[in-house]
MARFIMAR-637384 format. One record per residue: residue in three letters; x, y, z of N, C-alpha, C, O in turn. Coordinates in steps of 0.02 Angstrom, whole numbers, plus 50000, padded with zeros to 5 digits. Example, Ala and Ser with C-alpha at 12.3 -4.5 7.8 and 13.67 -1.06 7.14 Angstrom:
<site code="ALA" n_px="50660" n_py="49716" n_pz="50390" ca_px="50615" ca_py="49775" ca_pz="50390" c_px="50660" c_py="49835" c_pz="50390" o_px="50712" o_py="49834" o_pz="50423"/>
<site code="SER" n_px="50642" n_py="49888" n_pz="50354" ca_px="50684" ca_py="49947" ca_pz="50357" c_px="50645" c_py="50002" c_pz="50394" o_px="50670" o_py="50057" o_pz="50402"/>
***
This chain:
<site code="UNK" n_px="46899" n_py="49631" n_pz="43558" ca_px="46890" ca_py="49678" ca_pz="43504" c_px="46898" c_py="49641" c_pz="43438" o_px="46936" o_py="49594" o_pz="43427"/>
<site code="UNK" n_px="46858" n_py="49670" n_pz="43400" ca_px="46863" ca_py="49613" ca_pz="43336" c_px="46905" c_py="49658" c_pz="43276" o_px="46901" o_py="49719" o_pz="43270"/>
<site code="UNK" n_px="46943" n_py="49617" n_pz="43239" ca_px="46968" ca_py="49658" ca_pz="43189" c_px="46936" c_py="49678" c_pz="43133" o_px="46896" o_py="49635" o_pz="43114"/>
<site code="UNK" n_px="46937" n_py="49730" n_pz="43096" ca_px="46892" ca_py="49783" ca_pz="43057" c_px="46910" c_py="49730" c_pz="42973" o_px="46965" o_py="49713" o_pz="42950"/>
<site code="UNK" n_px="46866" n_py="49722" n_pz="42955" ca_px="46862" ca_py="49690" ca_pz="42888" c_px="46917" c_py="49724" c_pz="42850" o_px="46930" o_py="49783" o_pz="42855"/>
<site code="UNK" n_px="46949" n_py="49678" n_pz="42808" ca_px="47005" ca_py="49677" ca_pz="42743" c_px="47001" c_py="49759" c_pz="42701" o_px="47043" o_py="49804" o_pz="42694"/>
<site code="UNK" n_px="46919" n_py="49750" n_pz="42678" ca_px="46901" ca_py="49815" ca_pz="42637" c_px="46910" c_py="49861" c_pz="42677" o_px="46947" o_py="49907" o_pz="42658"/>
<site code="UNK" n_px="46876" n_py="49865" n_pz="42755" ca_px="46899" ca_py="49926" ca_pz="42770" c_px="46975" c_py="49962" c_pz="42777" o_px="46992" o_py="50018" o_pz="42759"/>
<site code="UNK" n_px="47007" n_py="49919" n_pz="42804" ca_px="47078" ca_py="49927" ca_pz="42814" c_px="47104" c_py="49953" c_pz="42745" o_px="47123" o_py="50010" o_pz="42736"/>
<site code="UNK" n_px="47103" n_py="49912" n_pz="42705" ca_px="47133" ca_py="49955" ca_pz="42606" c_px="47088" c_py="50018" c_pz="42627" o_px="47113" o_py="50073" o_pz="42641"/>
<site code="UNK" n_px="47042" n_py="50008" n_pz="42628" ca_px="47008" ca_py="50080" ca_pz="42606" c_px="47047" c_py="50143" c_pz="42658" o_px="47068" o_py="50197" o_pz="42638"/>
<site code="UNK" n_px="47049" n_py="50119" n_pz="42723" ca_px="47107" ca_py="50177" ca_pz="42777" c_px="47168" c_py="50187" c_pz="42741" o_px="47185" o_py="50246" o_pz="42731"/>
<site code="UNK" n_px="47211" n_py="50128" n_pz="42715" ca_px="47267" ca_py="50137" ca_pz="42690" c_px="47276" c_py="50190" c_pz="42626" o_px="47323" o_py="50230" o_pz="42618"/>
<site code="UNK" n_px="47221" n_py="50181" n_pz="42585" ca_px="47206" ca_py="50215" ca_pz="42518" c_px="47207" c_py="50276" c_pz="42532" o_px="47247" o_py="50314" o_pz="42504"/>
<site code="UNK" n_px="47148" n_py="50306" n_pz="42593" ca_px="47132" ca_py="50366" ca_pz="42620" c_px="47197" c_py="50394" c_pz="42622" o_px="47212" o_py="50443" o_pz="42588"/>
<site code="UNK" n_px="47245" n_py="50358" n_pz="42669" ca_px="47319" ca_py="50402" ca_pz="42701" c_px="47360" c_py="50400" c_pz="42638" o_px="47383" o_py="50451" o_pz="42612"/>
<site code="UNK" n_px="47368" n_py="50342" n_pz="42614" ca_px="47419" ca_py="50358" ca_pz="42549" c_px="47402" c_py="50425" c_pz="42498" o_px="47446" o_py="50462" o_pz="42477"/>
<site code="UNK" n_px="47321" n_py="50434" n_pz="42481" ca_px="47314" ca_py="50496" ca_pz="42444" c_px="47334" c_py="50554" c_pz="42493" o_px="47360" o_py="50605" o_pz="42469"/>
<site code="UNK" n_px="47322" n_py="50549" n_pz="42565" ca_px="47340" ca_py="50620" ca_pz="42610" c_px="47415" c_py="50624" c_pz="42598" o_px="47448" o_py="50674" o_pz="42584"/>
<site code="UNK" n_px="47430" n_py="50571" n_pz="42604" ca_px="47510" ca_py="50585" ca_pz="42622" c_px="47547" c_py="50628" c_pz="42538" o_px="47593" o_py="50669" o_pz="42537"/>
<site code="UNK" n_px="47502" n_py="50597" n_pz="42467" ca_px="47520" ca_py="50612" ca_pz="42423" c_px="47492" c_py="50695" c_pz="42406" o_px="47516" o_py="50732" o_pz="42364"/>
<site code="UNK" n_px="47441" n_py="50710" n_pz="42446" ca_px="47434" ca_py="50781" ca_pz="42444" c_px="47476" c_py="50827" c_pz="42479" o_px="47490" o_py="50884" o_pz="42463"/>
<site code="UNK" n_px="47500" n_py="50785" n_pz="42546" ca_px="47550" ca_py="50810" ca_pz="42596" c_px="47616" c_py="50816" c_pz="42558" o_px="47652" o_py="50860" o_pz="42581"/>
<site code="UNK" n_px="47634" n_py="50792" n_pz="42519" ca_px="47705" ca_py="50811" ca_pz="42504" c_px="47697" c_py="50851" c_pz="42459" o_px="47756" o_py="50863" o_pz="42445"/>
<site code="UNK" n_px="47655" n_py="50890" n_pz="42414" ca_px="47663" ca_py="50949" ca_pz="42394" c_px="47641" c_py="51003" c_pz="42429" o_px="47648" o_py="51058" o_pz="42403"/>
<site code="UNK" n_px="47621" n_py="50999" n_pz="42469" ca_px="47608" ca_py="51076" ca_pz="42498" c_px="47656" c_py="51106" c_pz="42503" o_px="47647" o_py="51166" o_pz="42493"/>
<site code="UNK" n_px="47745" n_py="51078" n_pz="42524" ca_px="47762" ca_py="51140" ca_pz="42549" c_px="47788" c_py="51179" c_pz="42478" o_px="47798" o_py="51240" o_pz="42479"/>
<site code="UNK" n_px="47798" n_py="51138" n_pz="42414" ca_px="47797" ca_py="51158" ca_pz="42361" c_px="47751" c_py="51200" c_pz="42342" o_px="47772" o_py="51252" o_pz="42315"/>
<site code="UNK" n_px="47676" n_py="51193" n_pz="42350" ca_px="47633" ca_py="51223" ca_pz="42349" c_px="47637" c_py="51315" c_pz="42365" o_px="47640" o_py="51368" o_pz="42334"/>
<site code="UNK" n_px="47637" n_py="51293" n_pz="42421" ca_px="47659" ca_py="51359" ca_pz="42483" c_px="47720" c_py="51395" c_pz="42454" o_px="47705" o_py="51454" o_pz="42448"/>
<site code="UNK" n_px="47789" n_py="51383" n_pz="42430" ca_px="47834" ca_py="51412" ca_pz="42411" c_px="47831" c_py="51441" c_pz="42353" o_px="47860" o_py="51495" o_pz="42348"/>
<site code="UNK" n_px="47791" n_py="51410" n_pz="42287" ca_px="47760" ca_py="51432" ca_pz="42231" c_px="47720" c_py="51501" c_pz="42258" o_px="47735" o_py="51549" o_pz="42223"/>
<site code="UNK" n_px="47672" n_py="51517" n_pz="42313" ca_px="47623" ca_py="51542" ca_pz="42314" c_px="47667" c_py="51615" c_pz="42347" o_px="47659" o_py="51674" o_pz="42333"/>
<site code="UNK" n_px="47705" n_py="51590" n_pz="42384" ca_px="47747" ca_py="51667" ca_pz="42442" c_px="47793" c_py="51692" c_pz="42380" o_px="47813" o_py="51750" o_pz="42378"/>
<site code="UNK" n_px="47811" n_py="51638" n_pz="42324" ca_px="47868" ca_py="51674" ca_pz="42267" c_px="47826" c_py="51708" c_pz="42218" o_px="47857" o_py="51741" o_pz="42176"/>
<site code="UNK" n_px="47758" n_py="51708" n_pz="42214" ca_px="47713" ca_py="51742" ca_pz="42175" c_px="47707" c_py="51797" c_pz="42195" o_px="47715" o_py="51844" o_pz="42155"/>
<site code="UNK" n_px="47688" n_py="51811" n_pz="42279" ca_px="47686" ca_py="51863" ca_pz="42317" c_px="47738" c_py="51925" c_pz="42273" o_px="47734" o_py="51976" o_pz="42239"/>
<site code="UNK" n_px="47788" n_py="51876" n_pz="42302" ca_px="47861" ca_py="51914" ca_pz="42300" c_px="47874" c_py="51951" c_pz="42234" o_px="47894" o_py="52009" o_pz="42232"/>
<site code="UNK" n_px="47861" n_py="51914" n_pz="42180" ca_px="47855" ca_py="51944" ca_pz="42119" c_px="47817" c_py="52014" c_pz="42100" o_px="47837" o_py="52064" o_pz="42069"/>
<site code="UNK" n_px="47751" n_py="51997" n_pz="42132" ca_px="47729" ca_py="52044" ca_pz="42138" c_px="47748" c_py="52094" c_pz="42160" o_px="47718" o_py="52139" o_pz="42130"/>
<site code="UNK" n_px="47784" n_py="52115" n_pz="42199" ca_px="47809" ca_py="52158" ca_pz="42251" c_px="47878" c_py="52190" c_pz="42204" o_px="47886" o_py="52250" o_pz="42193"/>
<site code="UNK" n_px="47922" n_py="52136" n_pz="42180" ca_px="47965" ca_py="52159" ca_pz="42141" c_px="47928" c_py="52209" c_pz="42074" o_px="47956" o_py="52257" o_pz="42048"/>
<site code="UNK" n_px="47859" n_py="52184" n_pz="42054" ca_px="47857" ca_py="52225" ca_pz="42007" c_px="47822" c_py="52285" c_pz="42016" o_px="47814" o_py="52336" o_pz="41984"/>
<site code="UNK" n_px="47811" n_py="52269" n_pz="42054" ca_px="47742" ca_py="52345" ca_pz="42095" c_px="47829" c_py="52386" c_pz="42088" o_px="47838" o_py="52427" o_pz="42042"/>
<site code="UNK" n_px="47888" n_py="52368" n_pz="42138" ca_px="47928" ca_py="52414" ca_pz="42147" c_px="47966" c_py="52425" c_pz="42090" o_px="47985" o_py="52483" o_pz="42096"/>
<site code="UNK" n_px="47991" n_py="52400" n_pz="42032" ca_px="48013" ca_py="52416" ca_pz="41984" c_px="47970" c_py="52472" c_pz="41954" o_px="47997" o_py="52528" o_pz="41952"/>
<site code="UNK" n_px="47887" n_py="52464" n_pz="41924" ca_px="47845" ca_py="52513" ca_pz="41913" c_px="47867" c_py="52566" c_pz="41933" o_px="47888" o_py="52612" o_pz="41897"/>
<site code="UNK" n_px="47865" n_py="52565" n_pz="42010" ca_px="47859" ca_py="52630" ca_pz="42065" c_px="47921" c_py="52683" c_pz="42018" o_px="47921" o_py="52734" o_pz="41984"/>
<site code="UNK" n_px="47980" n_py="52621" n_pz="42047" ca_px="48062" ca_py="52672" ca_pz="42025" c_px="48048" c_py="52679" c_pz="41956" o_px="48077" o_py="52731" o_pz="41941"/>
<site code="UNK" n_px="48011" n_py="52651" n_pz="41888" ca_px="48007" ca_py="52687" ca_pz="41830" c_px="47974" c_py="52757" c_pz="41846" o_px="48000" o_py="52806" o_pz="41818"/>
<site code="UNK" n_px="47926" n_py="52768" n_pz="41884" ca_px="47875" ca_py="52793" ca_pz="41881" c_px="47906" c_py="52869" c_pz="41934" o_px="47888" o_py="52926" o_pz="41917"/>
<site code="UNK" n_px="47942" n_py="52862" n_pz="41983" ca_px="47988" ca_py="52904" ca_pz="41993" c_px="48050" c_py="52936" c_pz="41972" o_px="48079" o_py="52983" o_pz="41999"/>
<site code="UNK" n_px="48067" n_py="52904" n_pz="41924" ca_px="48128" ca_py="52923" ca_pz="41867" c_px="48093" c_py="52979" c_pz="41831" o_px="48108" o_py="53038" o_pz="41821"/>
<site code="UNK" n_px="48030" n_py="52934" n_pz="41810" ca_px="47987" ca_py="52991" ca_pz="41735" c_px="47971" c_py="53051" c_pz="41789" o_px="47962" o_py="53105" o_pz="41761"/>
<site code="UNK" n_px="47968" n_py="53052" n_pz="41840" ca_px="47932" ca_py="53126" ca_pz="41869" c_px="47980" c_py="53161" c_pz="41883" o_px="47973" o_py="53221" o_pz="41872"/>
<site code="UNK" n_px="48045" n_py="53136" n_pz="41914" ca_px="48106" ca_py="53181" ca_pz="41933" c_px="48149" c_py="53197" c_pz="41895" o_px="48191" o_py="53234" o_pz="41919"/>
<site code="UNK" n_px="48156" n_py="53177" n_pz="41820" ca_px="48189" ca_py="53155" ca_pz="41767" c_px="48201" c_py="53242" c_pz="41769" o_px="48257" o_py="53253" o_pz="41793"/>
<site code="UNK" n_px="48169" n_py="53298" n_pz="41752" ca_px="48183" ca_py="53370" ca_pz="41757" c_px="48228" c_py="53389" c_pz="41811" o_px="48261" o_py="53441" o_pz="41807"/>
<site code="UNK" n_px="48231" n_py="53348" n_pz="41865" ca_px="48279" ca_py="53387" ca_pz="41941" c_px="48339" c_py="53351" c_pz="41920" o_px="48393" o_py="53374" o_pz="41937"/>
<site code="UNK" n_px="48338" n_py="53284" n_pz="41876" ca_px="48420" ca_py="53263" ca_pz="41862" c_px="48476" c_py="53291" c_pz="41880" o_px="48525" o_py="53288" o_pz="41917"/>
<site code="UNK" n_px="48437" n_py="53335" n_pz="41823" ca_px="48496" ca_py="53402" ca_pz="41778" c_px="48534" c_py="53450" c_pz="41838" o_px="48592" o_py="53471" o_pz="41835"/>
<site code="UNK" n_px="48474" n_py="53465" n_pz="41903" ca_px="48487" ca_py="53520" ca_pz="41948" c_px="48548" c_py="53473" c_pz="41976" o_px="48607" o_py="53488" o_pz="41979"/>
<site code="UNK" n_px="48511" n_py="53400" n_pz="42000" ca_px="48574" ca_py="53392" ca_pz="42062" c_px="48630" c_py="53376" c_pz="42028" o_px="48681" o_py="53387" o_pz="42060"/>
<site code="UNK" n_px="48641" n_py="53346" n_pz="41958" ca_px="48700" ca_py="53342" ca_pz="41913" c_px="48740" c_py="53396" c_pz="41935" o_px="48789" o_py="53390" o_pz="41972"/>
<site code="UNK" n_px="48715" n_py="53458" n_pz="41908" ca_px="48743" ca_py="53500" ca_pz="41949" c_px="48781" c_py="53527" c_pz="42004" o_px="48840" o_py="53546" o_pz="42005"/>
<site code="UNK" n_px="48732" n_py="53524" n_pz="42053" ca_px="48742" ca_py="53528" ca_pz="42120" c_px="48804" c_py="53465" c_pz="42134" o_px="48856" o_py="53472" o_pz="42166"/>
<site code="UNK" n_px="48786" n_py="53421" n_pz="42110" ca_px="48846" ca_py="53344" ca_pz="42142" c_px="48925" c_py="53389" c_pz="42081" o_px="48982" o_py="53382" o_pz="42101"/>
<site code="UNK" n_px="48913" n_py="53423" n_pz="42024" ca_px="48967" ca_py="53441" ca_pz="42010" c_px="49023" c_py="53501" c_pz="42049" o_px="49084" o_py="53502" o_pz="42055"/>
<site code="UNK" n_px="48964" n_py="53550" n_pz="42070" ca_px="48988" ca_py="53608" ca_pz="42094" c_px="49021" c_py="53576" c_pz="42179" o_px="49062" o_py="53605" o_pz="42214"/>
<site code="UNK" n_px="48990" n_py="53517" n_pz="42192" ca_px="49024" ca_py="53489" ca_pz="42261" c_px="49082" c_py="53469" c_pz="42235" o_px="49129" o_py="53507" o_pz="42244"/>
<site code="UNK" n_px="49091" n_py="53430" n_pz="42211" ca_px="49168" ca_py="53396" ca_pz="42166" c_px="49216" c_py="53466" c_pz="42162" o_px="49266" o_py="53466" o_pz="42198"/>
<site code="UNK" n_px="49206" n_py="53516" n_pz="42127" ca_px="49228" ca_py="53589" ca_pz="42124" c_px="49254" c_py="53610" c_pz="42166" o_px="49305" o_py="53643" o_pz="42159"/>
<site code="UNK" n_px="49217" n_py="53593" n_pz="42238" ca_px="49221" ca_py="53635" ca_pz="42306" c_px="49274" c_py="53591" c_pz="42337" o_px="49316" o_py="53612" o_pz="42378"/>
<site code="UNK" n_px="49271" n_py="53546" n_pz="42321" ca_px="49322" ca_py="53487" ca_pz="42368" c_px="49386" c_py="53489" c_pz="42337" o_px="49437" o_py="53479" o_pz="42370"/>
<site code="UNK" n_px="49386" n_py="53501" n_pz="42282" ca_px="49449" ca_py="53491" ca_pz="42250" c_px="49482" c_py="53553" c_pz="42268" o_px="49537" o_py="53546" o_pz="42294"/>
<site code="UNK" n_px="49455" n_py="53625" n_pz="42257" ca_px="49476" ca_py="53686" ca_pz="42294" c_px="49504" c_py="53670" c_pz="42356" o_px="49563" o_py="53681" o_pz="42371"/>
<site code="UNK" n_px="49457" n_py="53640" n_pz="42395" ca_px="49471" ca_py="53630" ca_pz="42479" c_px="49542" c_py="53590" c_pz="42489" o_px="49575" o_py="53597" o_pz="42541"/>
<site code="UNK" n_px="49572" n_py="53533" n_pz="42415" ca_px="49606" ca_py="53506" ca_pz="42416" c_px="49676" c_py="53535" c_pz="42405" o_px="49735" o_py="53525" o_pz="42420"/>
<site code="UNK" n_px="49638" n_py="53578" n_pz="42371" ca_px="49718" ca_py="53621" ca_pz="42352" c_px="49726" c_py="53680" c_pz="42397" o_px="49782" o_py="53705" o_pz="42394"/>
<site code="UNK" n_px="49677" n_py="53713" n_pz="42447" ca_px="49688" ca_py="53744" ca_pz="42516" c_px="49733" c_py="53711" c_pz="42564" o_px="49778" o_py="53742" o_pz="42592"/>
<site code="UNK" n_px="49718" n_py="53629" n_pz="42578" ca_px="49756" ca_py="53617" ca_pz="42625" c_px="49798" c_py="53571" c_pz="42608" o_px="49798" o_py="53515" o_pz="42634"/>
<site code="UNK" n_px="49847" n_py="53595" n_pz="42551" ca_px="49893" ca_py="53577" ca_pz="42537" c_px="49897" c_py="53492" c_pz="42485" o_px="49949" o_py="53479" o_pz="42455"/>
<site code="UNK" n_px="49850" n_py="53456" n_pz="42483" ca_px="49845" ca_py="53393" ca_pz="42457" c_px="49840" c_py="53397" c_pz="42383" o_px="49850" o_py="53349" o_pz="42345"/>
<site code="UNK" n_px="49821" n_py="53467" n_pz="42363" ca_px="49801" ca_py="53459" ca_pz="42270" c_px="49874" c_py="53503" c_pz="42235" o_px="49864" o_py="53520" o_pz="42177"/>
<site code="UNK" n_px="49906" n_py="53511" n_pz="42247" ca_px="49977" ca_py="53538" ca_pz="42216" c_px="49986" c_py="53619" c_pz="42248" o_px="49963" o_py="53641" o_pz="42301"/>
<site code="UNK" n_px="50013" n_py="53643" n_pz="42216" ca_px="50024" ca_py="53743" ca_pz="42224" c_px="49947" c_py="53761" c_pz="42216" o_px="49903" o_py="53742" o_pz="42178"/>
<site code="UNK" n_px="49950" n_py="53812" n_pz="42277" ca_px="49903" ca_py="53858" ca_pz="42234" c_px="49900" c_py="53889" c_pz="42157" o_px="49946" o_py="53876" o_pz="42118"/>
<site code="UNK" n_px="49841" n_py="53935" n_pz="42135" ca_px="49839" ca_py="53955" ca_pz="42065" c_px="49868" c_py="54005" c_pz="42071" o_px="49869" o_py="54026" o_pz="42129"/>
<site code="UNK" n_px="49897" n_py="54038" n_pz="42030" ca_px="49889" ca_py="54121" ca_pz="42013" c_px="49858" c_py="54151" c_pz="42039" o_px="49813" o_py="54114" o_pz="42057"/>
<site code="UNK" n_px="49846" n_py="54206" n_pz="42058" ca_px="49797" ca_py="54247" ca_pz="42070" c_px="49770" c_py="54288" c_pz="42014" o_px="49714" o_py="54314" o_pz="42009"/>
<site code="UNK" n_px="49827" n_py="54289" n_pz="41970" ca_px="49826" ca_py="54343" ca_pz="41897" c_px="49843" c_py="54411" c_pz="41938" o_px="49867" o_py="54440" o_pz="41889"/>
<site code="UNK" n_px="49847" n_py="54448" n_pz="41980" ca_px="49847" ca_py="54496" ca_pz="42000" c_px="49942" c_py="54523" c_pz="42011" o_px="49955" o_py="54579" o_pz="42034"/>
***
């Protein structure tokens, strides 16, 4: 078998040295490209939750409410079974 001329050999070596120099950014490449994804996704969902705030922004007020009148009920319940001090007065 005869050995492959000087030029060709640089020229193989040249070939792999540029692969190898494209090879070591890919996975940089690739991680740039899935963190773009990702971004995306973060902002689609930020949008979304603005975008469900502005529509429910009127029911706030109801469950404000509602989460107060529970607080109300528990604390009653607390002083039923003995954990929130004396009962009230009755006024009667």
């Amino acid at each position: 078998m005869q050995d492959a001329p000087v030029g060709q050999v640089r020229a193989g070596i040249e070939r792999v040295k540029a692969k190898m120099g494209v090879a070591k950014n890919v996975l940089s490449d690739v991680t740039k490209h899935l963190e773009a994804h990702a971004d995306r996704v973060v902002g689609k969902g930020t949008d979304v939750m603005n975008h469900a705030d502005k529509t429910f922004a009127p029911h706030y007020d109801m469950l404000k409410d509602a989460d107060k009148g529970l607080d109300e009920l528990d604390d009653a319940l607390h002083v039923i079974d003995g954990n929130g001090g004396p009962l009230p007065s009755s006024g009667g």
